[in-house]
N, CA, C and O atoms as CSV, one atom per row, in Angstrom:
chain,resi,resn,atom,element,x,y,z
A,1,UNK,N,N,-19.839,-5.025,-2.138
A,1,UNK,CA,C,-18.437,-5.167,-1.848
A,1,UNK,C,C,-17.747,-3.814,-2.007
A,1,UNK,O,O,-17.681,-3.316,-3.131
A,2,UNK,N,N,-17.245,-3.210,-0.976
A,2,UNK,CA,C,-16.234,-1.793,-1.018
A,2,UNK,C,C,-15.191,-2.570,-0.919
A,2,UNK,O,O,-15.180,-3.754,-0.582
A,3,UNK,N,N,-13.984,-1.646,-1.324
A,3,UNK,CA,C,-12.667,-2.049,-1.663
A,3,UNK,C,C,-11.698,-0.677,-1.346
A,3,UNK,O,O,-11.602,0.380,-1.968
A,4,UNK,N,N,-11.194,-1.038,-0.418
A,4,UNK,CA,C,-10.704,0.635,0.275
A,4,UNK,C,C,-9.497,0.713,0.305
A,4,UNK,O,O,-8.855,-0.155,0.895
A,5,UNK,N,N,-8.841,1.826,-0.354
A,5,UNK,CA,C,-7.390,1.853,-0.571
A,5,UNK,C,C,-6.459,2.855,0.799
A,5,UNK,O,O,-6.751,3.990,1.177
A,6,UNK,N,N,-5.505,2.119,1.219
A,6,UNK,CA,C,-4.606,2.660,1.845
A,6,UNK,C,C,-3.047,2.738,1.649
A,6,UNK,O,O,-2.386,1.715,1.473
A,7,UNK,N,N,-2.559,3.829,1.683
A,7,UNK,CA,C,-0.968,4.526,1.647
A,7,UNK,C,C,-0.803,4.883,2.787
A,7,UNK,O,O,-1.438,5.736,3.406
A,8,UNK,N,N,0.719,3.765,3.386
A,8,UNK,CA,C,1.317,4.401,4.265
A,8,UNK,C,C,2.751,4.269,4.112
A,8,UNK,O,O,3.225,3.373,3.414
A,9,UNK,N,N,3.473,5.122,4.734
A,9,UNK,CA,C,4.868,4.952,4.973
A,9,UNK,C,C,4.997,4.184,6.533
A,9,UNK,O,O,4.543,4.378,7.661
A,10,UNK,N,N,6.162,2.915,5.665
A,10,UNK,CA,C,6.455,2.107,6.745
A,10,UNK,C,C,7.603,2.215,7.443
A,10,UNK,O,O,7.828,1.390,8.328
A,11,UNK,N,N,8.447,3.163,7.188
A,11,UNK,CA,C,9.887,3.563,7.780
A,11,UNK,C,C,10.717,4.178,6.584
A,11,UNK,O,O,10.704,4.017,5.363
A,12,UNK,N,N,11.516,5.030,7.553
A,12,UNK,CA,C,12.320,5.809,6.542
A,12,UNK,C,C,13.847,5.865,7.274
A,12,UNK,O,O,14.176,6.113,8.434
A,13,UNK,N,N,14.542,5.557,6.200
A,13,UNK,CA,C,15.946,6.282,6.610
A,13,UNK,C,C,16.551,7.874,7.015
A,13,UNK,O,O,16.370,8.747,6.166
A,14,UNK,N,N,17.079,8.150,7.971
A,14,UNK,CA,C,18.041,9.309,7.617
A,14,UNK,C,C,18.912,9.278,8.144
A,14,UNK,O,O,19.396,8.438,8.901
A,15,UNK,N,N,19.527,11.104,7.471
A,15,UNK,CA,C,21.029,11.583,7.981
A,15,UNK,C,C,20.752,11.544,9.237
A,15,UNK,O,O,19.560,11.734,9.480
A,16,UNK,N,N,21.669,11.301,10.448
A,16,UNK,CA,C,21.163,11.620,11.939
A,16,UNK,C,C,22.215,12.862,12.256
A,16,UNK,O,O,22.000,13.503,13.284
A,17,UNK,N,N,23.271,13.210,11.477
A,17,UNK,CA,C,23.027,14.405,12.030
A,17,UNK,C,C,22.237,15.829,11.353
A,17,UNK,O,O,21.899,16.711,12.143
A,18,UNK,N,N,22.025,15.966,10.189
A,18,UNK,CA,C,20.977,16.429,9.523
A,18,UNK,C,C,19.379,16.871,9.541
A,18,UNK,O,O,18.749,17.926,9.468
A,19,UNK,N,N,19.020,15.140,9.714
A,19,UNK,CA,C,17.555,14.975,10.095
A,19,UNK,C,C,16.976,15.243,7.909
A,19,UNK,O,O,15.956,15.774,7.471
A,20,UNK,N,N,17.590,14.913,7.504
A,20,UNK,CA,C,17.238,14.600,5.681
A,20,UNK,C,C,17.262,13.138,5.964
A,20,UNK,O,O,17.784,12.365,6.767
A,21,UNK,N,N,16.251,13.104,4.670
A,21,UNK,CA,C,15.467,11.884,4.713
A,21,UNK,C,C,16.159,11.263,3.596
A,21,UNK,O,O,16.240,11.878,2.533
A,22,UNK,N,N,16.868,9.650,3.780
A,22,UNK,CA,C,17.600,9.405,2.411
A,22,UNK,C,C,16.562,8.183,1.567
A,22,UNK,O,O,16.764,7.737,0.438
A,23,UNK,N,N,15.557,7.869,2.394
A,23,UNK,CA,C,14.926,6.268,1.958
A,23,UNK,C,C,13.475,6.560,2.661
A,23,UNK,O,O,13.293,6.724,3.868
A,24,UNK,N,N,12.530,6.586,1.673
A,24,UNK,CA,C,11.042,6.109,2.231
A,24,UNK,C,C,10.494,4.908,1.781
A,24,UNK,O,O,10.284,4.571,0.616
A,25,UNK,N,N,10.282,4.290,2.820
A,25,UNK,CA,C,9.679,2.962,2.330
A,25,UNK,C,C,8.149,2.682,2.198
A,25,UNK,O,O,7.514,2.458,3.228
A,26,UNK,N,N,7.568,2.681,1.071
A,26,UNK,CA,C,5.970,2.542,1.680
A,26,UNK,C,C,5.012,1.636,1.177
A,26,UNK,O,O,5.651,0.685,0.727
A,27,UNK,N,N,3.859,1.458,1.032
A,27,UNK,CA,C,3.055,0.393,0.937
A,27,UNK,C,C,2.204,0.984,0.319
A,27,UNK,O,O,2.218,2.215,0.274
A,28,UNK,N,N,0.960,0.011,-0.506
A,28,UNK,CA,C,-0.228,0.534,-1.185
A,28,UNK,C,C,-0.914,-0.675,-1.030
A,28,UNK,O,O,-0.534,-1.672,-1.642
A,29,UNK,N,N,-2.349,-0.717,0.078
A,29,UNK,CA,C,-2.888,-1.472,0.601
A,29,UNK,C,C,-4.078,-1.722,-0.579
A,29,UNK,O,O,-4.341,-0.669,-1.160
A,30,UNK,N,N,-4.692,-2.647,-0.961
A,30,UNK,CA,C,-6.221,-2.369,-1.419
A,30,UNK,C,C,-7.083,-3.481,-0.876
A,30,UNK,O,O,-7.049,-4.557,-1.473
A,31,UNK,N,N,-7.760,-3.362,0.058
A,31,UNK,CA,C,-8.589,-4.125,1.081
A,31,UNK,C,C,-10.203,-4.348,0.475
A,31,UNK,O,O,-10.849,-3.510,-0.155
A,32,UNK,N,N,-10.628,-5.697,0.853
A,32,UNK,CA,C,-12.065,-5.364,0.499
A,32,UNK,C,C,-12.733,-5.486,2.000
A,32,UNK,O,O,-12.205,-5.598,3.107
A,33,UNK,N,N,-13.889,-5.431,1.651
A,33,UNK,CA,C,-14.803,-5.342,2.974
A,33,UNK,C,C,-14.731,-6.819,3.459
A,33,UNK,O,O,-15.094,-7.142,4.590
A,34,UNK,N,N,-14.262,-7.667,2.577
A,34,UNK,CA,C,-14.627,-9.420,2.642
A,34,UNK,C,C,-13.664,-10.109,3.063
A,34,UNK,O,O,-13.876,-11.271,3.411
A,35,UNK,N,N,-12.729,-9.704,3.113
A,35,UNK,CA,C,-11.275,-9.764,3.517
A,35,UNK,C,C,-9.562,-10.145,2.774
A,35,UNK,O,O,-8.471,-10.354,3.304
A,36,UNK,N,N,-10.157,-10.084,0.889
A,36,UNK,CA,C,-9.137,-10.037,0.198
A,36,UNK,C,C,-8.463,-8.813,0.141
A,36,UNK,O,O,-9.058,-7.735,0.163
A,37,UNK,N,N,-6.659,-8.985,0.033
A,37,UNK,CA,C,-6.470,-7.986,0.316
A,37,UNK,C,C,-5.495,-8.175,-1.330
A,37,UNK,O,O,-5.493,-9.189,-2.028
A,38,UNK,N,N,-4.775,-6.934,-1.597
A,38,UNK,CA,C,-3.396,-7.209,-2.005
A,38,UNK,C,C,-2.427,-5.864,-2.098
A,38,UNK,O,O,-3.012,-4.783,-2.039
A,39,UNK,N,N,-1.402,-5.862,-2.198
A,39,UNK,CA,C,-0.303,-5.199,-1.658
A,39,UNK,C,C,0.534,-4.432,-2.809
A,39,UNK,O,O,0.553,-5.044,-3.877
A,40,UNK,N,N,1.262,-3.143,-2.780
A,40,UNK,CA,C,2.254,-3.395,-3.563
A,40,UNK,C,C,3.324,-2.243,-2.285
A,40,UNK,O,O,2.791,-1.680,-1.329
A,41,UNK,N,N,4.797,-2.141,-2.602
A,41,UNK,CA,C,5.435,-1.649,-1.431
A,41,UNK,C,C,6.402,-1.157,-2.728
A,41,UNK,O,O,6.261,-1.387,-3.929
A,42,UNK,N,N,7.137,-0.613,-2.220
A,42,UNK,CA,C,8.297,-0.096,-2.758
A,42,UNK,C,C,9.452,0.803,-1.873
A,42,UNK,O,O,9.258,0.773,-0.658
A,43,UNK,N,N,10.528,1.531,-2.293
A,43,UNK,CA,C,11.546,2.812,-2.061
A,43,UNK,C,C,11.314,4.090,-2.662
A,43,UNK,O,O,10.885,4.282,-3.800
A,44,UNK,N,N,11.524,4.659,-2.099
A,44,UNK,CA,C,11.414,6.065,-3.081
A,44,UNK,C,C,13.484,6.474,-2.260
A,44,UNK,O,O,13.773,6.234,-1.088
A,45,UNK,N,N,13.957,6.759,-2.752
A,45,UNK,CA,C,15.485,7.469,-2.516
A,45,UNK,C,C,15.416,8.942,-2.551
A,45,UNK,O,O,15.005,9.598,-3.509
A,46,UNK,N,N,15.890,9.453,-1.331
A,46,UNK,CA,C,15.454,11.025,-1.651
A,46,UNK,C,C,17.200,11.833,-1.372
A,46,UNK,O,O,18.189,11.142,-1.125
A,47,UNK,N,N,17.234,12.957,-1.452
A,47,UNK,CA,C,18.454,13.441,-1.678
A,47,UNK,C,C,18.160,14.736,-1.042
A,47,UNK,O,O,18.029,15.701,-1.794
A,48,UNK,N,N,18.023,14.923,0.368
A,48,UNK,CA,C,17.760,15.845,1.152
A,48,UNK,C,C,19.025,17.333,0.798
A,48,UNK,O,O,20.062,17.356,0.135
A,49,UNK,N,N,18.599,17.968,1.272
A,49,UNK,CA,C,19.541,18.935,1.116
A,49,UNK,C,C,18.509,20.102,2.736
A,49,UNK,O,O,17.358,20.537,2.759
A,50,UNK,N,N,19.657,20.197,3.803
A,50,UNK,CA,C,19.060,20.907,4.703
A,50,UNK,C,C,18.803,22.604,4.721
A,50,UNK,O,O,17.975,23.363,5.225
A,51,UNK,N,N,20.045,22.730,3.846
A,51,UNK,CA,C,19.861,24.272,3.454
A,51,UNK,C,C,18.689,24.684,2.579
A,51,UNK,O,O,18.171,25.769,2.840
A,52,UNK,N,N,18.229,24.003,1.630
A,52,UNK,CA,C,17.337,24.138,0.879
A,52,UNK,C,C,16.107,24.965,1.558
A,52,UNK,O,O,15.844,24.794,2.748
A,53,UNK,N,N,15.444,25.774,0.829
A,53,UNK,CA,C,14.428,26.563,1.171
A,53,UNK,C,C,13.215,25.488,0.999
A,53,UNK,O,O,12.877,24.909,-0.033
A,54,UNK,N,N,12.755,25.405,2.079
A,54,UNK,CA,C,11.250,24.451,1.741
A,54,UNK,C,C,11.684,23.080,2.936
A,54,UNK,O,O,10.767,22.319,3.243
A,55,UNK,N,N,12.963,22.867,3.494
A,55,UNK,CA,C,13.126,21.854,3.858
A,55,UNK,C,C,12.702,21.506,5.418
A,55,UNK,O,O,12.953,22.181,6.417
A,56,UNK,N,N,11.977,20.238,5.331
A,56,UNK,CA,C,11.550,20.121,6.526
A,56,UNK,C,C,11.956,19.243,7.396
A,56,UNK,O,O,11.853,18.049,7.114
A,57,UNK,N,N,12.547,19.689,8.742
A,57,UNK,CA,C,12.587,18.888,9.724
A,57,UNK,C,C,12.852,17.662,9.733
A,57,UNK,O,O,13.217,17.329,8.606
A,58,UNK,N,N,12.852,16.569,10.654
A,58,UNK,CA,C,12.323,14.899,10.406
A,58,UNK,C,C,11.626,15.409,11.757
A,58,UNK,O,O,10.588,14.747,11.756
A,59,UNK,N,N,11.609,15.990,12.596
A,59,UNK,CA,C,10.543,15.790,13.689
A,59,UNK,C,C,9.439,16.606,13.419
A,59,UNK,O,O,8.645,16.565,14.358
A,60,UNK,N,N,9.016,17.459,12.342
A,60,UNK,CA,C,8.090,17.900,11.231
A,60,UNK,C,C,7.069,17.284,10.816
A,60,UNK,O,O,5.861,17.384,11.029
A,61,UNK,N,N,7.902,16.441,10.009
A,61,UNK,CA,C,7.580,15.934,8.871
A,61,UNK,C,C,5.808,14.569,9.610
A,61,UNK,O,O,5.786,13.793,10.565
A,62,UNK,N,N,4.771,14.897,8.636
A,62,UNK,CA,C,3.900,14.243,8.191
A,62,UNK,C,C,4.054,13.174,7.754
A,62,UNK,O,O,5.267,13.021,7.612
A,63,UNK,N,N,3.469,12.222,7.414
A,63,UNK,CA,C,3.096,10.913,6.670
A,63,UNK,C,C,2.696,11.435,5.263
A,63,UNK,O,O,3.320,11.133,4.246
A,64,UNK,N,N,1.419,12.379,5.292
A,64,UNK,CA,C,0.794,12.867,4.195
A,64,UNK,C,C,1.561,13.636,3.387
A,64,UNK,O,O,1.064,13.810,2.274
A,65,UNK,N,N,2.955,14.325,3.642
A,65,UNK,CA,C,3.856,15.171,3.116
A,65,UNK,C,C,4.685,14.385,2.539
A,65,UNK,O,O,5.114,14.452,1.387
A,66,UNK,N,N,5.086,13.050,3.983
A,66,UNK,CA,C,6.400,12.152,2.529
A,66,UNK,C,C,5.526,11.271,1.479
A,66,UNK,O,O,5.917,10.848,0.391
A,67,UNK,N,N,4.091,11.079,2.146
A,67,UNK,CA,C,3.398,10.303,0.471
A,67,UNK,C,C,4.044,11.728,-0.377
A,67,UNK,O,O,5.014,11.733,-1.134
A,68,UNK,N,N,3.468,12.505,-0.115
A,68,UNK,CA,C,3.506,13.567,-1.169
A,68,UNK,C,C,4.844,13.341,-1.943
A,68,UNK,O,O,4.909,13.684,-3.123
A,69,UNK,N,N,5.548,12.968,-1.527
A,69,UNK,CA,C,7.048,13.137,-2.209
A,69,UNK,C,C,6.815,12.192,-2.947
A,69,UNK,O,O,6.477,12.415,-4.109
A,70,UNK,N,N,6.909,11.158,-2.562
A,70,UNK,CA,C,6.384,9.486,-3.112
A,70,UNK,C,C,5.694,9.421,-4.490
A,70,UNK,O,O,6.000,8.843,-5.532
A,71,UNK,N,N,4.526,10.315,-4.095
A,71,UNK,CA,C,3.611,9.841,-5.373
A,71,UNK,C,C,4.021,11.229,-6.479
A,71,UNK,O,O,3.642,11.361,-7.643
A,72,UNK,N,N,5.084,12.353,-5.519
A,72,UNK,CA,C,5.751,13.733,-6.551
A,72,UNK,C,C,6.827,12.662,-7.713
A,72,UNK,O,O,6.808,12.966,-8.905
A,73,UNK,N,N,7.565,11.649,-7.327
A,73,UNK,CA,C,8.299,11.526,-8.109
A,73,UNK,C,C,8.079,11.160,-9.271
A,73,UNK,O,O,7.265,10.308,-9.625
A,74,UNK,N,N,8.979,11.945,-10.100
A,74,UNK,CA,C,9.264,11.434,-11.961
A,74,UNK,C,C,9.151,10.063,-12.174
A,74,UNK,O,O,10.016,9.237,-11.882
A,75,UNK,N,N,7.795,9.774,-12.816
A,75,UNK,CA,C,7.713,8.049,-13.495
A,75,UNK,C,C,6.945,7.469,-12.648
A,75,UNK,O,O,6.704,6.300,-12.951
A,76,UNK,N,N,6.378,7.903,-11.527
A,76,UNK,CA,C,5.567,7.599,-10.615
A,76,UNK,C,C,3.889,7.863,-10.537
A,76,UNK,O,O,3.335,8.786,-9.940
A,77,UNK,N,N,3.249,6.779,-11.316
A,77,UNK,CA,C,1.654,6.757,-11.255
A,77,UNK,C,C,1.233,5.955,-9.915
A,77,UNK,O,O,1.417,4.750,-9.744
A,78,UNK,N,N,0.806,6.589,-9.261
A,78,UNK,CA,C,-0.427,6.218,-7.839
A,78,UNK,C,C,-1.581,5.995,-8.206
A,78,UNK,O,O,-2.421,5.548,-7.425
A,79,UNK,N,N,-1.820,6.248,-9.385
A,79,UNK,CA,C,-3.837,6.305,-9.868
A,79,UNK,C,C,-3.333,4.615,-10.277
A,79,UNK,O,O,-4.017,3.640,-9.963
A,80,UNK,N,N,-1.939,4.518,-11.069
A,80,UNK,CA,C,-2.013,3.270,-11.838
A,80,UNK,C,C,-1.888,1.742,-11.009
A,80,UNK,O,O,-2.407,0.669,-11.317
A,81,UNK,N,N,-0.854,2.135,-9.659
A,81,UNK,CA,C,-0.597,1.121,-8.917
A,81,UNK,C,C,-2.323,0.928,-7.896
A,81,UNK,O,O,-2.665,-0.154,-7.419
A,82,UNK,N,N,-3.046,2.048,-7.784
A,82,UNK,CA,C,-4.279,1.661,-7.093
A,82,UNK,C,C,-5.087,0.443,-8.077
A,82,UNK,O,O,-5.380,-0.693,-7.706
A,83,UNK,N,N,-5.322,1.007,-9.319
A,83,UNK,CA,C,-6.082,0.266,-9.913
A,83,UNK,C,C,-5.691,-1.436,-9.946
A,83,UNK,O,O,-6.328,-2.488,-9.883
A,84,UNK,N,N,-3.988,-0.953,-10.111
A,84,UNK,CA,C,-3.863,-2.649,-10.310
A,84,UNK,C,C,-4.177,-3.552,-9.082
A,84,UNK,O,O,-4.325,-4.771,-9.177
A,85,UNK,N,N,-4.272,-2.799,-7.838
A,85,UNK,CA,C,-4.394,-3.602,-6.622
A,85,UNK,C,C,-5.878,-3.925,-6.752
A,85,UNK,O,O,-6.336,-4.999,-7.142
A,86,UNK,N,N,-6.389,-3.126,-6.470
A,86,UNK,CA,C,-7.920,-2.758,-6.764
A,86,UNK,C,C,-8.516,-3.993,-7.614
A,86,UNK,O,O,-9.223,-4.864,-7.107
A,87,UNK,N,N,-8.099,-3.954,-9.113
A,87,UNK,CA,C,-8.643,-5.007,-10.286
A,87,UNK,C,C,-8.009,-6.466,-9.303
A,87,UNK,O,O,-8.800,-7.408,-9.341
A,88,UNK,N,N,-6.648,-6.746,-8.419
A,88,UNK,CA,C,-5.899,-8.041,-7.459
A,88,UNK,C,C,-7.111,-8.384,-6.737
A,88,UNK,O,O,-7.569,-9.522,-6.840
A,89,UNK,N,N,-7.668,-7.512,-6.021
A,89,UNK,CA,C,-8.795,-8.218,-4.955
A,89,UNK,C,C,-9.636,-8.393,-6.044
A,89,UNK,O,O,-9.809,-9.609,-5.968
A,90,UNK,N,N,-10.278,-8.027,-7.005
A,90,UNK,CA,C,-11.630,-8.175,-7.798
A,90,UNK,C,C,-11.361,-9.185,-8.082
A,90,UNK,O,O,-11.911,-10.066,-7.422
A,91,UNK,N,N,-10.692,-9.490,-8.850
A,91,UNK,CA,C,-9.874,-11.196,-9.317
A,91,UNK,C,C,-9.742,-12.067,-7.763
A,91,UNK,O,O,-9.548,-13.239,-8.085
A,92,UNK,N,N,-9.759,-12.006,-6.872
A,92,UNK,CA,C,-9.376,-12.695,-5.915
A,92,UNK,C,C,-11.138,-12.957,-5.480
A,92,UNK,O,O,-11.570,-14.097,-5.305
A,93,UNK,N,N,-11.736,-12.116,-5.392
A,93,UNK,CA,C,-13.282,-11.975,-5.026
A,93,UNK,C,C,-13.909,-13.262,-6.260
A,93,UNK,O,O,-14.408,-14.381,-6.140
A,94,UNK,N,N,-13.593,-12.467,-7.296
A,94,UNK,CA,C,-14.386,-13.613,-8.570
A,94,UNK,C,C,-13.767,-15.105,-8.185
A,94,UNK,O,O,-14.482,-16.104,-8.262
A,95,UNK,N,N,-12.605,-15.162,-7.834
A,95,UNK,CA,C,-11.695,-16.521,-8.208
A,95,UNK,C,C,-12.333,-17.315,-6.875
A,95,UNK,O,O,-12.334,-18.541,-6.983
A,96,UNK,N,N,-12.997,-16.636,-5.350
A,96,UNK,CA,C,-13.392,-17.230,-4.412
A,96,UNK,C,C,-14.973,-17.662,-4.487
A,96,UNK,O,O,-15.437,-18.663,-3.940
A,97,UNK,N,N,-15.867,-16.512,-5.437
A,97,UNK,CA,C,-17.552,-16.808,-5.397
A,97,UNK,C,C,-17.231,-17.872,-6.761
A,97,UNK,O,O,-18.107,-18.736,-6.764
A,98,UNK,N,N,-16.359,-18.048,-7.784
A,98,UNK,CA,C,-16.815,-19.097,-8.190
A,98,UNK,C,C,-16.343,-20.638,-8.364
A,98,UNK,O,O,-16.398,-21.449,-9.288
A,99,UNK,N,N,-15.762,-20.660,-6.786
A,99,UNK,CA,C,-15.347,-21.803,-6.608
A,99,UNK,C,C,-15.778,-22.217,-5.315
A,99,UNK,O,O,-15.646,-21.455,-4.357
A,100,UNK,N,N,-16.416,-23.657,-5.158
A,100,UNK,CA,C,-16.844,-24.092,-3.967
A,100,UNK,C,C,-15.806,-25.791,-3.453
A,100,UNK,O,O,-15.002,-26.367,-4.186
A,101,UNK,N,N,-16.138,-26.133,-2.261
A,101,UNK,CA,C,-15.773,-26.804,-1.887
A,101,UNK,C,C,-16.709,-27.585,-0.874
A,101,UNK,O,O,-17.601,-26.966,-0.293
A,102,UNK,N,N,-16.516,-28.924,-0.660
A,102,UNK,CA,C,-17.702,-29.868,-0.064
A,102,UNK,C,C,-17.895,-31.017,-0.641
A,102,UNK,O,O,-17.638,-30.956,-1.843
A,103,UNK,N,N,-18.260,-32.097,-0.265
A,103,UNK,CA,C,-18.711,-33.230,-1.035
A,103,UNK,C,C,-20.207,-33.190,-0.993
A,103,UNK,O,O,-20.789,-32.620,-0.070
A,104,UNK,N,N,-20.981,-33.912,-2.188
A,104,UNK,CA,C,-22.156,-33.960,-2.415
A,104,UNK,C,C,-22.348,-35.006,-1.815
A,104,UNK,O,O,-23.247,-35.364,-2.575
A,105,UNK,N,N,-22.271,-36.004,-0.941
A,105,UNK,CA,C,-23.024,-37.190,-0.128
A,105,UNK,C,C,-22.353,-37.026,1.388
A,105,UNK,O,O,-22.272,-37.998,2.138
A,106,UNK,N,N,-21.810,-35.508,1.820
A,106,UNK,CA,C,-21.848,-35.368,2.996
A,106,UNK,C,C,-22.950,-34.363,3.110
A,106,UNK,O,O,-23.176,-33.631,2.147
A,107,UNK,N,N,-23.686,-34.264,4.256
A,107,UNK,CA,C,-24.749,-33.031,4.724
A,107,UNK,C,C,-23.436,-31.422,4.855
A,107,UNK,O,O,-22.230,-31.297,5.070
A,108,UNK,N,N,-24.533,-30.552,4.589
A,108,UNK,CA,C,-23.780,-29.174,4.367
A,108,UNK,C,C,-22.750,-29.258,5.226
A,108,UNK,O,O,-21.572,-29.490,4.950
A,109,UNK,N,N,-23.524,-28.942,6.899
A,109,UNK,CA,C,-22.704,-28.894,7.950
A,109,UNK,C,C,-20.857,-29.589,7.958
A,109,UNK,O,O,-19.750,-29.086,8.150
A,110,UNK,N,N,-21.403,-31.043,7.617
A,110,UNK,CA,C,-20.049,-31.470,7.818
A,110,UNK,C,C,-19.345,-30.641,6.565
A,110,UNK,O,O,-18.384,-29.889,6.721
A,111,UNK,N,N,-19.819,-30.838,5.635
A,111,UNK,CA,C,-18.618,-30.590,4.268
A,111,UNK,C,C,-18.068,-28.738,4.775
A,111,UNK,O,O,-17.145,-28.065,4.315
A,112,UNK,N,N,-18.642,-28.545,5.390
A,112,UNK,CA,C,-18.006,-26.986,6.271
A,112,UNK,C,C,-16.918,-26.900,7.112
A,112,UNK,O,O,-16.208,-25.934,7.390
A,113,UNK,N,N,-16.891,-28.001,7.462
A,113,UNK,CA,C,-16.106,-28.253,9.028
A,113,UNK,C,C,-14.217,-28.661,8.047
A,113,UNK,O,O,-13.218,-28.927,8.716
């Protein structure tokens, strides 16, 4: 069983006449190969400033750059929210291999159907 983690940003707010980014919205996928999944999403609020030295664009800007901001902010563990998704499917995996369903005086087939 692999269990494969994905970060994406699902939309973001901005200034439109600016092009500063005021709201990233994003997700933290943890998938298994088997098909449990589980989720966590959140905001990050950002406080653009266009003059700023370093500032980029919105027609620039990466996915991999606003995670970067995402997982830059103060109070913000990414190692911690993976694991907890991560340990969600393991628990979801255990909670499915050790539970069955079927009656014992139907043949396999039907108790499948």
């Amino acid at each position: 069983m692999a269990i494969t983690v994905t970060w994406s940003v699902l939309d973001m707010k901005r200034d439109a006449a600016t092009g500063g980014v005021k709201e990233v919205r994003w997700q933290c996928v943890a998938q298994a190969d088997t098909g449990e999944s589980a989720v966590e999403a959140g905001k990050y609020i950002c406080t653009p400033d266009p003059d700023a030295e370093g500032f980029v664009a919105f027609e620039d800007l990466t996915e991999e750059l606003v995670l970067g901001w995402v997982k830059a902010q103060e109070g913000f563990d990414a190692a911690k929210i993976e694991v907890n998704r991560t340990g969600k499917v393991e628990a979801q995996i255990v909670r499915k291999t050790a539970e069955a369903t079927g009656l014992p005086w139907a043949p396999a087939e039907e108790a499948a159907e």
